[in-house]
C-alpha positions in Angstrom: -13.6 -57.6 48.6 -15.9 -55.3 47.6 -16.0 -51.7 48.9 -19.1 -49.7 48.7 -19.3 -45.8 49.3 -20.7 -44.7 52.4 -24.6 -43.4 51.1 -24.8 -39.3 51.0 -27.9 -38.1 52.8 -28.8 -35.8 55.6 -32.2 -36.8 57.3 -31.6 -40.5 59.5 -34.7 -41.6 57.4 -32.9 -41.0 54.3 -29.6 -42.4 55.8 -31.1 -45.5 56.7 -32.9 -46.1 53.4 -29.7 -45.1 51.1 -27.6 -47.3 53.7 -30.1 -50.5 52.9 -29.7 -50.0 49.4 -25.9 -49.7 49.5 -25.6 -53.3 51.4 -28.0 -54.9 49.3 -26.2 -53.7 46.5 -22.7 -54.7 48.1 -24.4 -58.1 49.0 -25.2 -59.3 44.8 -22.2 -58.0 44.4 -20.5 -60.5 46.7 -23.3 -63.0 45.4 -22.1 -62.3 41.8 -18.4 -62.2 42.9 -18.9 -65.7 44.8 -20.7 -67.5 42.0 -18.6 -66.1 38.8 -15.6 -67.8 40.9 -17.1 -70.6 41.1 -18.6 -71.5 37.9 -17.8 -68.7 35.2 -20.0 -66.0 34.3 -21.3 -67.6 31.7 -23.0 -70.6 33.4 -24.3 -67.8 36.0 -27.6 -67.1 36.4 -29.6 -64.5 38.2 -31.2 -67.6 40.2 -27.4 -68.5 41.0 -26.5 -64.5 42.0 -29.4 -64.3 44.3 -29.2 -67.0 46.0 -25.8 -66.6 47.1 -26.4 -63.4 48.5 -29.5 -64.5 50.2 -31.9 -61.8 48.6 -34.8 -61.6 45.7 -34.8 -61.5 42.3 -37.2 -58.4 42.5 -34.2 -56.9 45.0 -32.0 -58.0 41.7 -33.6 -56.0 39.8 -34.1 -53.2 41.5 -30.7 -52.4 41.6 -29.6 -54.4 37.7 -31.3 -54.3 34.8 -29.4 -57.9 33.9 -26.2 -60.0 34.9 -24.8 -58.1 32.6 -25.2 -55.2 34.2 -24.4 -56.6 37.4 -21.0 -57.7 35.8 -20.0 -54.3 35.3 -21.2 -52.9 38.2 -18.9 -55.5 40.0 -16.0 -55.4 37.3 -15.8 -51.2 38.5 -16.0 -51.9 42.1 -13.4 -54.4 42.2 -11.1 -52.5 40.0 -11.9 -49.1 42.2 -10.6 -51.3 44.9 -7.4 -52.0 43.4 -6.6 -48.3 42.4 -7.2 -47.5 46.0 -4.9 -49.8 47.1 -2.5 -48.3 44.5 -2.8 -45.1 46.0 -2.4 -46.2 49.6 0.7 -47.9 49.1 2.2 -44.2 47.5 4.5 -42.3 49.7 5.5 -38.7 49.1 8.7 -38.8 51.5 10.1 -42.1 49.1 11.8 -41.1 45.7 10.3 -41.6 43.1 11.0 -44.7 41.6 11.0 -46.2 44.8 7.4 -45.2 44.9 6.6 -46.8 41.6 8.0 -50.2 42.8 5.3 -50.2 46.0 2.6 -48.9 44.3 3.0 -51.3 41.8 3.4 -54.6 44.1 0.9 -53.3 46.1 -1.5 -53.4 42.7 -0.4 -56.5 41.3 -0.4 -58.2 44.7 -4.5 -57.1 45.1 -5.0 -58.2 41.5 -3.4 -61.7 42.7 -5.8 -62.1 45.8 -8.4 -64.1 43.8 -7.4 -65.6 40.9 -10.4 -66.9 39.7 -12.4 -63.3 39.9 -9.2 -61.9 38.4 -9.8 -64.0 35.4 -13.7 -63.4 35.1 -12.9 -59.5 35.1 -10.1 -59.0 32.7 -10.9 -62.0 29.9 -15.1 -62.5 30.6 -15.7 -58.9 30.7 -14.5 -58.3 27.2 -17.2 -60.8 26.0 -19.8 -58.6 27.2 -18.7 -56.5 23.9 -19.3 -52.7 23.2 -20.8 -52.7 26.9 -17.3 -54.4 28.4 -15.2 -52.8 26.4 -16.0 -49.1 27.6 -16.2 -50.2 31.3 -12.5 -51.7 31.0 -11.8 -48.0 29.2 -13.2 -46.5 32.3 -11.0 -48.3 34.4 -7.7 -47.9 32.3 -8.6 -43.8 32.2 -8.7 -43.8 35.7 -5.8 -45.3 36.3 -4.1 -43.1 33.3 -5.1 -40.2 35.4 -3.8 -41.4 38.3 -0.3 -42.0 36.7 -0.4 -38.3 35.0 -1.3 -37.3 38.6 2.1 -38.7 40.1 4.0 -38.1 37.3 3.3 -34.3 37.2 3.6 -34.1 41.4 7.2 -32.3 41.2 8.7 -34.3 39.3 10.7 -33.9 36.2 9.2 -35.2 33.2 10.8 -34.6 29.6 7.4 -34.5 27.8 4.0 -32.1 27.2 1.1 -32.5 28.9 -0.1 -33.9 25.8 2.4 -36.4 25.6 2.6 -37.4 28.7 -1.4 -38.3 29.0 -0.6 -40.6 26.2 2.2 -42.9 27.7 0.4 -42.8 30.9 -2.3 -44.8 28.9 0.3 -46.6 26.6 1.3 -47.8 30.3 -1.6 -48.7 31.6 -2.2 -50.8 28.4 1.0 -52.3 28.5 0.7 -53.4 32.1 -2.6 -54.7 31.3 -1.4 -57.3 28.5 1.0 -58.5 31.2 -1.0 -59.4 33.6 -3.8 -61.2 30.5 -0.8 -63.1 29.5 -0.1 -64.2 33.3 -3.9 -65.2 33.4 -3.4 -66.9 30.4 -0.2 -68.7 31.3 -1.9 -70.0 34.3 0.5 -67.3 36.7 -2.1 -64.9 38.5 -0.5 -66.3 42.2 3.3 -64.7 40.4 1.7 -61.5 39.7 3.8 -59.8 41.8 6.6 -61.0 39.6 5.6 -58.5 36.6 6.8 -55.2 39.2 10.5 -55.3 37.8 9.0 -55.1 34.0 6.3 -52.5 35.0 8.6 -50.6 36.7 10.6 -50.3 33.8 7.8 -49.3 31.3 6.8 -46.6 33.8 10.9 -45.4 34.2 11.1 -45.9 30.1 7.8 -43.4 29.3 8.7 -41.1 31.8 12.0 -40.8 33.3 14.8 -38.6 31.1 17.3 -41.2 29.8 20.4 -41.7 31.7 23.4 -39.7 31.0 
């Protein structure tokens, strides 16, 4: 579930050593994906994190300075995931709107692939406080961008720059509450069900009205 970056180096000695690092990495992030899933983030434990993924505590720690941290770090790379996914399922020769539709099912339909993660990330991420808050900020500006980005690709859009950045975030917050309340309500397997609303948000912030 987890994608990692392939390491930048030059030298094979450096390669190797950066590509280690990367798996181990990858690997407590499984370990913290596995065991959140299983028992809530709360009752995790570094014991818990590192013995799923079948490493050290000192490995723990050289790569997180707590579970929190770890959190985070897997809370970005799950929700990098998802936006790539989002951006694989655009295609430039579709209208636009029919774009939206499969970008959007595409999303929501990644989001739905493990409910129980899906639930640590948006609702136990936001108890982590300040810390939480600004990674789930990180998240919603990248996907913000990503909107603006599509939005400003040729097409017509009746607002400024200015504007526009805005609802793209207005959007992303909107979409965002959805899908809470579907983890709320118990629905994360009918995710896919919120594409007709979200659709609409996105056609209602940016499309001209119809004449």
């Amino acid at each position: 579930m987890i994608a990692v970056d392939p390491p930048a180096a030059t030298d094979s000695s450096a390669l190797d050593a950066a590509g280690n690092a990367a798996a181990y990495r990858n690997r407590l992030l499984e370990g913290m994906a596995g065991t959140v899933a299983e028992k809530g983030f709360a009752e995790t434990t570094v014991a818990d994190i590192v013995r799923r993924a079948g490493m050290s505590k000192r490995t723990f720690y050289e790569h997180f300075a707590s579970k929190n941290e770890c959190l985070i770090a897997l809370y970005a790379s799950a929700s990098h995931g998802a936006l790539e996914v989002l951006k694989s399922a655009i295609d430039p020769t579709r209208d636009w709107e029919t774009q939206v539709d499969h970008a959007l099912t595409a999303y929501l339909g990644c989001l739905a692939s493990n409910p129980l993660l899906l639930r640590t990330l948006f609702v136990e991420i936001l108890g982590l406080g300040v810390e939480g808050l600004q990674a789930r900020r990180r998240v919603n500006q990248e996907l913000a961008d990503f909107i603006v980005q599509r939005v400003g690709a040729g097409h017509h859009v009746p607002l400024s720059p200015q504007a526009t950045a805005v609802m793209a975030m207005a959007v992303v917050g909107a979409i965002n509450e959805l899908v809470l309340q579907a983890i709320e309500d118990n629905r994360t397997e009918s995710l896919v069900e919120l594409v007709g609303p979200a659709s609409a948000l996105v056609r209602a912030a940016f499309l001209p009205p119809a004449q």
